[in-house]
Every structure is written in C-alpha cells, then in structure tokens.
N, C-alpha and C positions, 0 to 999 in steps of 0.2 A: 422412390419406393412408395409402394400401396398402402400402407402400416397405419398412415392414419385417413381416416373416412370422412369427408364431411357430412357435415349435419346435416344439410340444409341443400339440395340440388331445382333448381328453378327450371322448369321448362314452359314455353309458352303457353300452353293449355292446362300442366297440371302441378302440383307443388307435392315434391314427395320428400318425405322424412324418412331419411337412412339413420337411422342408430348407431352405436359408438362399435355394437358387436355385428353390426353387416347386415343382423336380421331388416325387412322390408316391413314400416309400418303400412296397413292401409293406406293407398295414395286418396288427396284430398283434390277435388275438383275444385279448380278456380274459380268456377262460378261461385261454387256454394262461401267459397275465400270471400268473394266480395261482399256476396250479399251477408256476411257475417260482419265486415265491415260498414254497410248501410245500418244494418238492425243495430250497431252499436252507436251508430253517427248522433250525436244531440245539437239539434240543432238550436240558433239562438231563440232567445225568448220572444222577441217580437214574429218570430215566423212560425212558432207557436199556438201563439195566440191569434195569427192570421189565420190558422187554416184550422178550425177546429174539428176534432173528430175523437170518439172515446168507445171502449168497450164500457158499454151501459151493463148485460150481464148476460144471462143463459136461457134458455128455453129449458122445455122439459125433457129435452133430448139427450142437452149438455152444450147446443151449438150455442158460440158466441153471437151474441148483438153486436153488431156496432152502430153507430151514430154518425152521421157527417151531416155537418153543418154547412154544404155547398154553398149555400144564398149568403153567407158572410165570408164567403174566398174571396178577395179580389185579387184574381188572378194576374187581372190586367194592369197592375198597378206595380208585380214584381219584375212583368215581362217587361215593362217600360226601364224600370231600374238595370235592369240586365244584370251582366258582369256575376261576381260571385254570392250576390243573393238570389242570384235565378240559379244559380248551379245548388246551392242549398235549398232550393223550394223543390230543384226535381230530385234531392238525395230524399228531402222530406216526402216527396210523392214515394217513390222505391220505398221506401222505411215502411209508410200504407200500406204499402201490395204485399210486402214478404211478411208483415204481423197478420194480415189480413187470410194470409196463407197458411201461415205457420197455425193462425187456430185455427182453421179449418180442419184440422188435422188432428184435432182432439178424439182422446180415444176414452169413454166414460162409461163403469157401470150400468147407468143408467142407460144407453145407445147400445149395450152387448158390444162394444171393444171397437165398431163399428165408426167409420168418420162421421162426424158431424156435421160439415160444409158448414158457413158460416151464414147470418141474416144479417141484412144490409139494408139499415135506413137512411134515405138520403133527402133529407130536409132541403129544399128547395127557396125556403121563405126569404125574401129579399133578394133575389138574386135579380140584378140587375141587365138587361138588354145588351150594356156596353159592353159588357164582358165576351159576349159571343159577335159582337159588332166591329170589334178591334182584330185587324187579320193576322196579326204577329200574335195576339192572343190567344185564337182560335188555332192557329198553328201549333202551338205550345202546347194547349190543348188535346190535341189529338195526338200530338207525339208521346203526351202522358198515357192517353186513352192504350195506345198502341205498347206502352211500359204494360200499364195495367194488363191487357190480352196476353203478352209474355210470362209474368208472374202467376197470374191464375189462370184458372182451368174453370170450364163450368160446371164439375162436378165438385169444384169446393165451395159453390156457391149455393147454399139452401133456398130460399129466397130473399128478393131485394125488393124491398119498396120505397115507391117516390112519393113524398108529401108535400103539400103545398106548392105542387107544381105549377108555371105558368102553359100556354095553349104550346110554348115551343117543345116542353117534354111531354105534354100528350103525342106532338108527334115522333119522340124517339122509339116510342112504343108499337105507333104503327110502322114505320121505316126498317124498324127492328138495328137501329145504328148500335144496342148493345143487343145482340143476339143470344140473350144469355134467359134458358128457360126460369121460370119461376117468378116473374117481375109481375110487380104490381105499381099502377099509376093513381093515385088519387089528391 
C-alpha cells in the first residue's frame, strides 16, 4: 500500500524531498548538495596553514578582497605525498572557488543591490621555480586551474592583481593562460 511516503527519494542528478503530506518541496540540485558539502569541509590544520589565503575586506562598492599568498603554497610537496592529503588539498582548492564565488555575489546598499564580483590579490613572493618544474605538479595544477574556470565565471570577478611576480607570470599576462578581464601584473 502507498499510505506511507518516503522522505528522502535519491536520483542520480537530483535529490528531492517529498514530505509526509505528498506536497513537492523544491528539488535540490546535486551539484549545489556537494558544493554545500566542500564549503562545510574543515580541513586539517597543517593544510591550513599551507595554503594561505584570507578575506582582507571591501572596497567602496561592498566587493570582497581576497589575499592569496601563492609564493608560500608548496604545491609540490602535497602532490608528492599523494593519497588522502592531496584529495584534501583539492576539497581545500573547491572550498576557494565556491567562497570566492559565493562573495562575489554580494548584494550592498552601497552597489544599488547590484553584484559586486570579487578583487583578487595574488602575492607571488617566494614562489619557487620547482613548483612549476615538477610535471606531476604542474598537472595538478592545471587540473585545479580547470576546477577554478568551472566554479567562476568572469563576471564574478572585479579585478585581480598579481604582486611580486617573477618574469614567469609577466608572461601569463601576455599568453592570456587566465583569460579573465581586469588583471593587473606588477
């Protein structure tokens, strides 16, 4: 007999909540399922502290700053370890992209209700050669690169500036390897 309803009905792409009285809540996309699952992920302390990157604060707009401290990732030293702290370095990459996203998306007085896209500092300082010189590394790399292009769009992106660059990302700028308008190199 029909009489009782489950809660909970899983289908591969979408996860829909039927209620006890048959009514249809909103179906929730999977996608958005997981990426609620990354933005919750905490990852351990030392990969933390490996990769640092922070909302500094706002412009005049309302858009978020962020900071990343690229020149102290060593990238290459988690790809080497592999196994389940490289899968937590790319849940902590994801975690980036979807917070990175999510303020973009700020809607402020101050902008008339209007998104904000986000500004994107990426400190360069100490960034080592071997990191881009190691090909398992480099692979890693772009496969985040390519997370990143999925997650954002480049209209959530206000500008992005690169500081303390060496001559390798003066030339990402000419190459255009981030095609994304608004970039500044110095």
């Amino acid at each position: 007999e029909d009489s009782e309803k489950e809660k909970f009905l899983f289908f591969p792409q979408t996860v829909r909540f039927i209620a006890s009285t048959s009514q249809e809540q909103p179906l929730i996309n999977n996608t958005r399922f997981k990426e609620r699952n990354i933005l919750d992920f905490e990852a351990p302390q030392e990969l933390q502290e490996a990769f640092p990157y922070y909302l500094s604060g706002f412009d005049e707009s309302g858009a978020p700053i962020w900071i990343w401290q690229l020149g102290r990732w060593d990238i290459r030293k988690w790809v080497e370890i592999g196994g389940e702290p490289l899968k937590n370095l790319e849940k902590l990459g994801k975690q980036m992209f979807f917070r990175l996203r999510e303020s973009s998306q700020n809607r402020t007085e101050v902008n008339d209700g209007e998104r904000t896209g986000y500004i994107s500092i990426l400190d360069m300082d100490e960034y080592p050669f071997r990191q881009i010189a190691h090909v398992q590394t480099l692979k890693f790399t772009l496969h985040m690169i390519q997370k990143l292009g999925a997650a954002l769009k480049s209209h959530d992106l206000k500008i992005r500036y690169i500081v303390n660059a060496n001559c390798i990302y003066d030339l990402v700028g000419i190459i255009e390897l981030f095609p994304w308008r608004n970039s500044r190199c110095h």
